[in-house]
C-alpha positions in Angstrom: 5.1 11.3 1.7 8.2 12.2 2.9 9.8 15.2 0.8 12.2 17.8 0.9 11.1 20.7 0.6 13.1 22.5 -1.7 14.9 26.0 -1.6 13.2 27.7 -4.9 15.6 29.7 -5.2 15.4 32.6 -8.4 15.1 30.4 -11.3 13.7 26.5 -10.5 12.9 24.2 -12.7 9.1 22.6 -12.8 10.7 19.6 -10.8 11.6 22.0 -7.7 7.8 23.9 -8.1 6.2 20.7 -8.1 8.2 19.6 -5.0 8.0 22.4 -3.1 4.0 22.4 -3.8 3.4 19.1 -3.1 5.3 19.4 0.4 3.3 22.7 1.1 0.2 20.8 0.5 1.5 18.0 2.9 1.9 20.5 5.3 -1.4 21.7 5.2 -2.7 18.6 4.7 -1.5 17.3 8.3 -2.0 20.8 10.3 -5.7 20.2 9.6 -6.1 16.9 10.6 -4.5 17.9 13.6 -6.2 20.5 14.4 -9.6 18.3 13.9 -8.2 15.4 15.9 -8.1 17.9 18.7 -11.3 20.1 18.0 -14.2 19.2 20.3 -16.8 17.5 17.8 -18.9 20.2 16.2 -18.7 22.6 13.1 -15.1 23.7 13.8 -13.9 20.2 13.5 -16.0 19.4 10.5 -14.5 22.0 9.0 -10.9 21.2 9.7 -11.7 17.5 8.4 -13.4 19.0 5.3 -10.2 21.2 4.6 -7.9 18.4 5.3 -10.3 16.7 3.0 -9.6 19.1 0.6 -5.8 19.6 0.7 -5.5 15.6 0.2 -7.0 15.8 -3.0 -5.2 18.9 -4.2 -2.1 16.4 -3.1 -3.6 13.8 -5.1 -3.7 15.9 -8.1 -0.2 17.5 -7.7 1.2 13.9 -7.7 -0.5 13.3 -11.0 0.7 15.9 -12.5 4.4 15.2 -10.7 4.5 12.0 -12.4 3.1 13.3 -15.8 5.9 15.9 -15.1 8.7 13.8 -14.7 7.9 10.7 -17.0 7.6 12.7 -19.9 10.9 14.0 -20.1 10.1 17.6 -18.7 12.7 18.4 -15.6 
């Protein structure tokens, strides 16, 4: 879970969009749990769990595809 977020720059390669996703989702991913560890219980806090929630599997996904990306010969 620790990545580097690359600079994109004006032409990268899948490798560098995958990485830079994947850290953005990361990103996300933590700023809602945070903000739902520190939501009084109620409907604001279920809702930053459900979108942290969310942003793990789009992680999830990203990674599969990553790995798809990168064992197959594509970067």
């Amino acid at each position: 879970d620790c990545l580097h977020v690359p600079e994109l720059g004006d032409n990268p390669d899948d490798q560098e969009v995958m990485l830079y996703a994947l850290g953005r989702e990361q990103a996300a991913m933590e700023q809602y749990r945070s903000l739902a560890n520190t939501t009084p219980e109620g409907d604001i806090r279920d809702l930053f769990e459900f979108l942290a929630n969310e942003e793990t599997k789009h992680k999830a996904e990203l990674e599969k595809l990553y790995y798809e990306l990168v064992h197959s010969g594509g970067v």
